[in-house]
N, C-alpha and C positions, 0 to 999 in steps of 0.2 A: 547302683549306677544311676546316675542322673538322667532325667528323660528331659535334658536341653541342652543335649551335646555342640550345638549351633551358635548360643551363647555363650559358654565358656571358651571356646574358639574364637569367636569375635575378639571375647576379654584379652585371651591370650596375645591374640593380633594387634590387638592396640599394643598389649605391654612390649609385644615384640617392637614395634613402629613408634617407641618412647625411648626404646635403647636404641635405636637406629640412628633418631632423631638427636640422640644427646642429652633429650631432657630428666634421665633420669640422676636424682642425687647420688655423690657415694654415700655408703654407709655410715650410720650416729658418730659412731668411732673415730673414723675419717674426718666427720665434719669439725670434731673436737681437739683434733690434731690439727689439722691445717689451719684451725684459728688461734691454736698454742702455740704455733711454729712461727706464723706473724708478730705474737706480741700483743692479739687483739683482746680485749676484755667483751664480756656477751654485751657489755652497757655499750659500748662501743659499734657492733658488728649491729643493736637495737636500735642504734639511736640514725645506722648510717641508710639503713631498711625501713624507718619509717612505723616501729613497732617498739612493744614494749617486751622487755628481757625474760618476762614467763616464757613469748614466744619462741624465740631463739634457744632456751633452755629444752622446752617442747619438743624443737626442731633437732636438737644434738641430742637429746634421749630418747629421738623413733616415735615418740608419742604423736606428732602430728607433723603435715605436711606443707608449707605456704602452698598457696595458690596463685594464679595468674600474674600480674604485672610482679610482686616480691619472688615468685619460684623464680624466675626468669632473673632476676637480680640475686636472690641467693645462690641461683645457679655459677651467673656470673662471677661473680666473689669468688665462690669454690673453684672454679675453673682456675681464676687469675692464682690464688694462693697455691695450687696444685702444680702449675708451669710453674712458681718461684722457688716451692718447699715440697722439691720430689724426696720422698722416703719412703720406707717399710711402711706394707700397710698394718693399720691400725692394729687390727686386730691380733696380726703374731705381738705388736709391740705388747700391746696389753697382757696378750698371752706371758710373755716373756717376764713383763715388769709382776704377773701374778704369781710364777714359779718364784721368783725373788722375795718378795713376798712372805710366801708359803715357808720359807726353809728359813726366813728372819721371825717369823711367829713360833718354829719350831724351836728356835734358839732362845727366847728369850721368854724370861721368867713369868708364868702365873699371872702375877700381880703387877707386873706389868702389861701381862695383855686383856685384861679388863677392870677399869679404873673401878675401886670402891668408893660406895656412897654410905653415908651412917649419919644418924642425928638428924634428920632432916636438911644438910646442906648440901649443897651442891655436889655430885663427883668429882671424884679427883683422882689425875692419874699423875706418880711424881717419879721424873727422872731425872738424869744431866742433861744439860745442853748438850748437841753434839758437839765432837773436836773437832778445829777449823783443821783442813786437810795440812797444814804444815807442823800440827803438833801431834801429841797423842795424850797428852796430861788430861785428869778429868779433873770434876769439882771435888772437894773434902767427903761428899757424900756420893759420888760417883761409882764406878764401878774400875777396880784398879786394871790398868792395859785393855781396857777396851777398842775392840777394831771393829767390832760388828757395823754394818749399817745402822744409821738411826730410828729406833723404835717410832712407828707413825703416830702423830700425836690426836687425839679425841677428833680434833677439830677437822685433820685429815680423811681420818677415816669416817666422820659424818658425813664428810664431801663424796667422799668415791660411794658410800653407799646410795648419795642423792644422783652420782653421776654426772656430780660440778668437780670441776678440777681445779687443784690447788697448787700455788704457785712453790717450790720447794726451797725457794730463796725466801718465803714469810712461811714456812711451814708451821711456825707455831702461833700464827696471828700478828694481828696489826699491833698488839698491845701486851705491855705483861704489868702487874700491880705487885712492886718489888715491898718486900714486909720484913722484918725481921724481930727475931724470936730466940732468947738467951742465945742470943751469936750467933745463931744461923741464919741466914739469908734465903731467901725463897723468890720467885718469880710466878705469878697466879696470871695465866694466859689465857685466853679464850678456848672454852670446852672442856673447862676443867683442867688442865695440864699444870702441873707445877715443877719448877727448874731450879733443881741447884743452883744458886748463884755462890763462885768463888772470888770474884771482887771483894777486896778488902779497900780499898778507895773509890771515890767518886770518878775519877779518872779511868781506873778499870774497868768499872763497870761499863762507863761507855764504853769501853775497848771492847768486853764482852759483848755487849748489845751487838754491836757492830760484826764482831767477830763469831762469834756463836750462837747467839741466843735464836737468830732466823725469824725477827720480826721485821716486820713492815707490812705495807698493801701497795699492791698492783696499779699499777695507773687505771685514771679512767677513760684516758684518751690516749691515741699510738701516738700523738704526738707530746706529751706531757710530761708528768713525773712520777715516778715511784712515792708513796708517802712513807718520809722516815719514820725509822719503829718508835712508838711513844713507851715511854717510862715511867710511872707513875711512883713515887715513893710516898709509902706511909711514914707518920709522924716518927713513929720507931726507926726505918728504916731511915730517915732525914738525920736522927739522932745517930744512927750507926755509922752514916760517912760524911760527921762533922758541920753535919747545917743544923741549923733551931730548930724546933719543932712546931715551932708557928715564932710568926714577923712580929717586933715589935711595934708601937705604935708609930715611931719614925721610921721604921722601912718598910710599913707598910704604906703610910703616905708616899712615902719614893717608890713602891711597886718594887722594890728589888734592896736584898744586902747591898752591902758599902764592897766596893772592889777588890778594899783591902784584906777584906776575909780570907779565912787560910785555907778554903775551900776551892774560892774564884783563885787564889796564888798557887796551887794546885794543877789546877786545870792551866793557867798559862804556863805552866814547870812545865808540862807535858805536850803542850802545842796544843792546846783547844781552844777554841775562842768562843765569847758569847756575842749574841746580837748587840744594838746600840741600846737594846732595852736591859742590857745587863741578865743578873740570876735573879728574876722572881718568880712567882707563882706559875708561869708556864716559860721553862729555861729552852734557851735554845743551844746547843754545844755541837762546832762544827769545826771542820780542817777543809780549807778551799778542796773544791771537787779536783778532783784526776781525771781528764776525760772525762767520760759518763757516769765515771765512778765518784757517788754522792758519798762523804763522811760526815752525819751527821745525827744527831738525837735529840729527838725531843723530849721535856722531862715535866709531869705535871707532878706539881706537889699540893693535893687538896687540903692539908692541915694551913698551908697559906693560903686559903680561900683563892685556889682556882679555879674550884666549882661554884658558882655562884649557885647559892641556895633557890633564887626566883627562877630558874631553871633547871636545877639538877636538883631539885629539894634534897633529900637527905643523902644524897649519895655519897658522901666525905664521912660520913660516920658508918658507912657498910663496911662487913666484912673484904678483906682483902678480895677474898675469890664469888663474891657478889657483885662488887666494884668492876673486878675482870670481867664482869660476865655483863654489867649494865652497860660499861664502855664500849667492850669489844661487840656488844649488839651493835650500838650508834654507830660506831665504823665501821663494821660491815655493811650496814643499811645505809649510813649515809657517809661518812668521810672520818679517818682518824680526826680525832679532834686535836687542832692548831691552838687553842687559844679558847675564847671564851665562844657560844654559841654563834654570836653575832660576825667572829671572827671566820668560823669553820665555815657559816652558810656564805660568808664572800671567798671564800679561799675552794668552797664547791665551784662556783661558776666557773674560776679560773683552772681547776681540775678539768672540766669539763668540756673547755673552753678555751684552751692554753694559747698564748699570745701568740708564738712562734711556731713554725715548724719547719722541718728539713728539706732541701730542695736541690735540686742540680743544676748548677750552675751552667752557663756553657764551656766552660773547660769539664765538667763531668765531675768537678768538687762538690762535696758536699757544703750548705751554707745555710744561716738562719735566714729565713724570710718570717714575714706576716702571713697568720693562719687564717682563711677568709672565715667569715663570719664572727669573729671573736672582737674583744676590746684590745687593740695589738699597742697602744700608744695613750700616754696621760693628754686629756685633752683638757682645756680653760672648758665653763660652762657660758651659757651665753647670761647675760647682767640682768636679766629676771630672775634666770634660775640659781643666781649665786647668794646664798645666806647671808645673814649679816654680818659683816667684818672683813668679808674677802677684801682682796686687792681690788679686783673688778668694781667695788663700790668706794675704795679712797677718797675720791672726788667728793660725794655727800658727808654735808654737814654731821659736827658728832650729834648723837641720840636720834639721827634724821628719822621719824617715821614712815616706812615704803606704804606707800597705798595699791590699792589693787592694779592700778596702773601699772606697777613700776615692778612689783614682784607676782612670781608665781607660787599659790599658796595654794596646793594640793595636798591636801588632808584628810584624812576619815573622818566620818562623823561623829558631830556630838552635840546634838540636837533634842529638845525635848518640846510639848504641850501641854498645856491646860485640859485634863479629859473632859470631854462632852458630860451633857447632864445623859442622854443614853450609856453612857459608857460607864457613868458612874455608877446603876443600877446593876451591872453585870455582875459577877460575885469573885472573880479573879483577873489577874493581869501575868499573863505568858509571856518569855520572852523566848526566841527561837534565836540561835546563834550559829553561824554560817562557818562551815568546818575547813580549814587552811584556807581562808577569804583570799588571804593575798599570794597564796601557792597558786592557788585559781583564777584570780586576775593576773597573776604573769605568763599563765600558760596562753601560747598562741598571739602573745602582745607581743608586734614588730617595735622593736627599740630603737634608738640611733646608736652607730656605732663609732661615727665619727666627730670633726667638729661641728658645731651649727655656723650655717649660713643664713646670713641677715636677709630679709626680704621685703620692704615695704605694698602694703594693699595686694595682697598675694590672694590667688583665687583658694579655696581651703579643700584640701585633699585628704578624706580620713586615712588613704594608707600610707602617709607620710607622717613620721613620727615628730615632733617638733615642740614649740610652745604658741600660742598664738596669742595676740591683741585681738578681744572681741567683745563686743557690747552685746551681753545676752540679756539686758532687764527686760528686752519686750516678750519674752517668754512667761508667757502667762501658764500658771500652771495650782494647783489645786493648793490652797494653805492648810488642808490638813498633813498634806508631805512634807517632810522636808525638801529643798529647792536639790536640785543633781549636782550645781554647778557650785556650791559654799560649805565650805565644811559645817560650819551652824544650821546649815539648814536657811537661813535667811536669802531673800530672790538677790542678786545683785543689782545697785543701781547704777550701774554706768559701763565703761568699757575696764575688763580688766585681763590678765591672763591669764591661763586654763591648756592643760595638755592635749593633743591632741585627742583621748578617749572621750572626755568633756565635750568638748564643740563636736562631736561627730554622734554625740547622745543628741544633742539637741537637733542638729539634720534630724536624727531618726524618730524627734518626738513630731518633727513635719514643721520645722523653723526653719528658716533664713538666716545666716550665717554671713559676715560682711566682714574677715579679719580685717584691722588693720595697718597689722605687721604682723610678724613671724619670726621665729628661729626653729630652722627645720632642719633634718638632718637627709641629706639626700642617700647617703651612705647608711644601709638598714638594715634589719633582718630579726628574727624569731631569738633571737639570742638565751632567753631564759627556758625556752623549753624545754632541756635537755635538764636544767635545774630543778624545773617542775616534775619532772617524770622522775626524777632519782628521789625528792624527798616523798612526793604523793606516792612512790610505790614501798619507799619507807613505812609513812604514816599507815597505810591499807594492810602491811605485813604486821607490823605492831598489833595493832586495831582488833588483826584477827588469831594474833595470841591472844588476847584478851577477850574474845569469843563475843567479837563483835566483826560480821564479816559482811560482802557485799551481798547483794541481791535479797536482804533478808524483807521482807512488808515492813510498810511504819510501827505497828506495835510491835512486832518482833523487836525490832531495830530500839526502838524504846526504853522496852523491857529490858536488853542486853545492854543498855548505856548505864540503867541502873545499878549503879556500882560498879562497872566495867575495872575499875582503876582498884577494888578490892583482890580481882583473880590472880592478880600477878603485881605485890607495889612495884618490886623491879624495874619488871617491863611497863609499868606506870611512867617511870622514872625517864623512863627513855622516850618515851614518847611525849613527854614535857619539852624534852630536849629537841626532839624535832621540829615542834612549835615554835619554839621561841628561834630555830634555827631561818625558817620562815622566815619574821619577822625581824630577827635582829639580822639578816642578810641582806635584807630590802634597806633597812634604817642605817644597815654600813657601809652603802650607795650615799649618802651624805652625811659621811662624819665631822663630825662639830673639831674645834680646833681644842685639844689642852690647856691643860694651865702651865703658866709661864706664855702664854702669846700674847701678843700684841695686836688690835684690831687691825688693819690694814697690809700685816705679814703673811707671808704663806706658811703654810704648817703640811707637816709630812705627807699625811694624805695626799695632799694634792696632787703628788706627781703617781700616784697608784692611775692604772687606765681604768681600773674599777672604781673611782671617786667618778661617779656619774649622777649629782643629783635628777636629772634628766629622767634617767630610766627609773628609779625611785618614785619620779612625781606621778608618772604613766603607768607602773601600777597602782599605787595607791589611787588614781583618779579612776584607772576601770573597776579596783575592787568597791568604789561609792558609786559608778553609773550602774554596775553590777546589785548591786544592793537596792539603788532608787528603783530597778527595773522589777524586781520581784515585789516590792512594795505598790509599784503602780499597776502591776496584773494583778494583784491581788485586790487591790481597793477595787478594779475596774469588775472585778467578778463576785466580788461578796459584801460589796461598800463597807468593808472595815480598813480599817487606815490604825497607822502605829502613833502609838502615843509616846515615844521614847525611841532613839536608835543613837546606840554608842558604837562606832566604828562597824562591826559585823553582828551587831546585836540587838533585833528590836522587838522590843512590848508591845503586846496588844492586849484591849480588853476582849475577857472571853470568857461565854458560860459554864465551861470546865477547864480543871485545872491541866488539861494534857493540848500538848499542840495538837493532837487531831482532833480536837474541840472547835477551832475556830478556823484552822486550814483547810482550804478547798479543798478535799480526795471526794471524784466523782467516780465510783464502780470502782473504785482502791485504786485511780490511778490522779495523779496529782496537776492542779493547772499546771498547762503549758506556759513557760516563762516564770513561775511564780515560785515560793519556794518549796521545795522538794526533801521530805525528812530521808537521812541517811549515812553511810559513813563516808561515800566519796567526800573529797574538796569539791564546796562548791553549794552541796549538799546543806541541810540543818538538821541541828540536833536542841534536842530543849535543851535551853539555858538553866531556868527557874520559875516558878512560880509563887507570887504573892497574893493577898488578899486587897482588893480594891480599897477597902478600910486602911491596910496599912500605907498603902500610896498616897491617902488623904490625909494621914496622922502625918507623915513625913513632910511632905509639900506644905501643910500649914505652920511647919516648926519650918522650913527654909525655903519658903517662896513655891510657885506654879510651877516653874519651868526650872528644879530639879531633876536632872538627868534620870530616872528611874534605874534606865538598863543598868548605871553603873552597879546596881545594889539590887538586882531583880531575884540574882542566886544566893547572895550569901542571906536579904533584907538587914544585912546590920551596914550603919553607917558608916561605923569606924574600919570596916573592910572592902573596901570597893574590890570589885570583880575585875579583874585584868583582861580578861577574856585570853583568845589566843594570840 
């Protein structure tokens, strides 16, 4: 018996005067119901709370509780969804969906209720697809008159063991990697699962996808779209339903077969149509939507190089159910893949982001409006920030040269020096490389959402996102940096234009600031951050398959980078893909026009609301003020200064060959502002290290101000480092 009977009474009293109050949540169960019954994804119910999706996961598994201003708001929520989606509470449901269950495990064979593994690959668990509720026929390797429920697939039952719920309409994943093998057809799914395929046409097959197979992924937004299930066909399997097995050298120049193929004649026989990009390398095969109802599939064929190797290195030559297992990682962590890398990280924002949303009219109709905060409309850019050839520059002369007046040239660095005669003496040259530079310069950057508005001699406002006219040469600042404000690193001499992160560096380095024009966008908002948080929680989940995780010390963190990408090439594989997802999502914010255009025409893009060179320029300029700022705390604290910096990557001389050689860590904790080894974005990780001798051998075969960083990791010439 307790000798503080007085205190546990108090306890009780409060708990009593919490249920009185209201403030108590229902049950994990409940909470995972009422946000299944809405429609909402956890990325969703994260992103509207202010937190990131471990929390909310946390929060629907009982593990932990929000506290003050979010309880009161997840309160909230749960409340509202409870008055719209009154049902059975959770727990009989579950009860009930367990007995169901229980007596479908009792029924079904051995070997199908736990997938075998052998040989070192992957598991595999192989069944039929289920029958669509209108038939009862199976596949040739199926089971004959089958009525049973559908056996839960690997990827299901991983989920209910994690206590994430799985949607039953993509029950067997976002993806299947279809292969075939002396006449059989197979479908290789996420978690191991494999699907009779009885499609004997290309045409079928889509019918099956669509109809059986139970692929696809859940939207990421209530207001958005389900993503159609992707198809990936091996060369074999290209071979089995009448397409080549890779593109000749004329249709791969054309990106797609000739129309007249008996393949494309096929699919119009049967009412499918392709995009305007026709059947290449990533096919699009659709039947106008039905109401809400989408008919449509996407189909990648990597034997036609739709995995580009500079991103997905050797993925196209994996086994069928390694391929399943590298893709179906990326779409879950970050979006089925549309297209090529650069295309998925613009097609996440707009996931995340969706132009439109549903609203009640005053008749009480429903109707598309604009979804606030998103890009809802193609907007012109304003005549600095438009590249060369737009329509907006017609007027100039042909080959006209822009000067920095006239355009705005926000670029990464690439910038190098002549080392010091102390520097020479040192016995190595580090280079440290800043981990998703540009994940982390778009987090928390307010962007323009709408058009720009002109403004002559405007006073300059850092939280209005825009371009500005501004004469920063009198900005005196140290020449062993590069300048903040030039991608070369060079001071500028006169007035030219610069994003708003730029001129709002130089306010902070304590200058004066005089625009003398402007394109501003009064219309704003945080727009990338929900971009930022889906791949950074990507990249951090990868990172620590590969047993590399947060909170580790600098050596730890080190040590575990060395070789990190040996634990798993796989998951190596993937997390290339994330990168370059980054990166080629920022650069398909200004897409260049094709071939076949004409200077002065418009080209497709344009009318995309995500053709924004604008927001492009604004991160790319915070991820260089971002970069100058760790470079100038650090000079400021240990007077060493970078002899070399390529976009998020810069050299320094240094007495040993490990970044904590020359990085400030006082008492193991790192300058403030300066750089920080680790896995976050944001964060550095060593690049490379050479020997000062080799610096001097190279630079006297091609001059002083040879880029170092480019070649710090590989030191061969013939291979420059791409970084990330």
């Amino acid at each position: 018996m307790t000798d503080q009977p007085d205190e546990l009474f108090a306890a009780v009293d409060s708990l009593l005067a919490a249920v009185d109050g209201g403030t108590v949540l229902p049950a994990p169960a409940e909470r995972v119901r009422l946000r299944e019954a809405a429609g909402l994804t956890q990325a969703a119910v994260a992103q509207a709370l202010g937190v990131r999706v471990p929390s909310i996961q946390a929060w629907e598994a009982g593990r932990a509780e929000p506290k003050g201003e979010r309880l009161e708001a997840y309160r909230r929520l749960l409340d509202g969804l409870a008055h719209r989606y009154p049902g059975a509470p959770a727990a009989s449901v579950a009860q009930d969906q367990g007995q169901g269950q229980k007596q479908e495990r009792e029924q079904r064979p051995a070997a199908e209720q736990v997938p075998g593994a052998g040989g070192g690959r992957p598991a595999v668990a192989r069944k039929s697809a289920p029958n669509s509720p209108r038939t009862a026929s199976t596949s040739s390797r199926g089971v004959t008159g089958a009525t049973r429920p559908p056996a839960k697939s690997p990827r299901a039952a991983a989920a209910s063991a994690q206590g994430d719920a799985v949607d039953p309409r993509f029950a067997h994943g976002p993806l299947a990697v279809v292969d075939a093998v002396d006449g059989e057809v197979s479908a290789y799914c996420v978690g191991g699962l494999v699907l009779d395929v009885p499609a004997k046409s290309l045409p079928a097959l889509v019918e099956w996808t669509l109809a059986e197979a139970r692929l696809g992924q859940a939207r990421l937004h209530r207001s958005g779209k389900d993503a159609d299930p992707l198809v990936v066909l091996t060369a074999a399997a290209c071979e089995r339903y009448g397409l080549p097995a890779s593109l000749s050298d004329e249709e791969r120049l054309a990106g797609r077969i000739p129309d007249s193929h008996k393949v494309v004649r096929q699919l119009k026989k049967a009412d499918w149509q392709l995009t305007k990009r026709g059947f290449g390398p990533w096919a699009r095969i659709y039947r106008p939507a039905q109401g809400a109802q989408r008919n449509c599939v996407q189909l990648c064929l990597p034997s036609w190089h739709a995995l580009d190797a500079r991103h997905w290195g050797d993925a196209a030559a994996l086994l069928p159910v390694e391929l399943a297992r590298v893709l179906g990682t990326y779409a879950t962590r970050v979006l089925t893949p549309r297209g090529s890398t650069a295309v998925t990280g613009l097609e996440l924002m707009t996931a995340l982001h969706p132009p439109t949303r549903a609203v009640q009219d005053d008749n009480g109709q429903w109707v598309s409006a604009p979804n606030p905060g998103a890009l809802t409309r193609a907007v012109d850019c304003a005549p600095c920030e438009a590249p060369d050839g737009h329509p907006l520059l017609a007027h100039l002369p042909r080959f006209h040269q822009r000067t920095p007046d006239e355009v705005l040239r926000e670029e990464a660095y690439d910038w190098a020096r002549p080392l010091s005669d102390e520097e020479c003496m040192r016995p190595y040259l580090v280079g440290v490389d800043v981990n998703m530079a540009f994940a982390a310069a778009a987090n928390r950057t307010v962007v323009g959402l709408g058009a720009p508005v002109h403004r002559n001699n405007p006073a300059f406002d850092p939280a209005l996102p825009g371009s500005w006219l501004v004469d920063l040469s009198h900005v005196q600042l140290d020449p062993r940096l590069p300048s903040p404000f030039t991608p070369d690193g060079d001071a500028p001499l006169g007035p030219a234009w610069y994003a708003t992160p730029t001129v709002a560096y130089a306010q902070e380095l304590g200058y004066e600031v005089a625009p003398l024009e402007a394109y501003v966008r009064p219309e704003h908002g945080p727009y990338l951050d929900a971009w930022y948080t889906r791949l950074r929680d990507a990249y951090i989940a990868t990172m620590a398959d590969l047993g590399v995780t947060t909170g580790m010390s600098p050596a730890d963190f080190l040590a575990a980078m060395d070789g990190h990408k040996d634990q798993d090439p796989q998951l190596a594989v993937v997390l290339a893909a994330i990168k370059a997802t980054v990166k080629g999502g920022i650069g398909k914010l200004r897409e260049r026009a094709r071939t076949g255009w004409r200077p002065g025409e418009r080209w497709p893009a344009l009318e995309r609301p995500t053709w924004r060179p604008d927001i492009r320029a604004a991160v790319i300029s915070k991820a260089r003020v971002n970069m100058h700022r760790k470079m100038h705390a650090t000079a400021r604290a240990t007077g060493q200064y970078p002899v070399a910096v390529l976009s998020d990557c810069a050299v320094y001389a240094s007495d040993g060959p490990s970044p904590l050689d020359f990085l400030p860590y006082r008492d193991g904790k790192p300058l403030p502002g300066g750089f920080r080894i680790g896995v976050s974005p944001g964060m550095v990780k060593h690049e490379g290290t050479q020997s000062v001798l080799w610096a001097e051998g190279l630079r006297e075969e091609h001059g002083d101000h040879l880029n170092l960083a480019r070649y710090i990791k590989s030191g061969q010439m013939g291979t420059p480092d791409e970084g990330e």
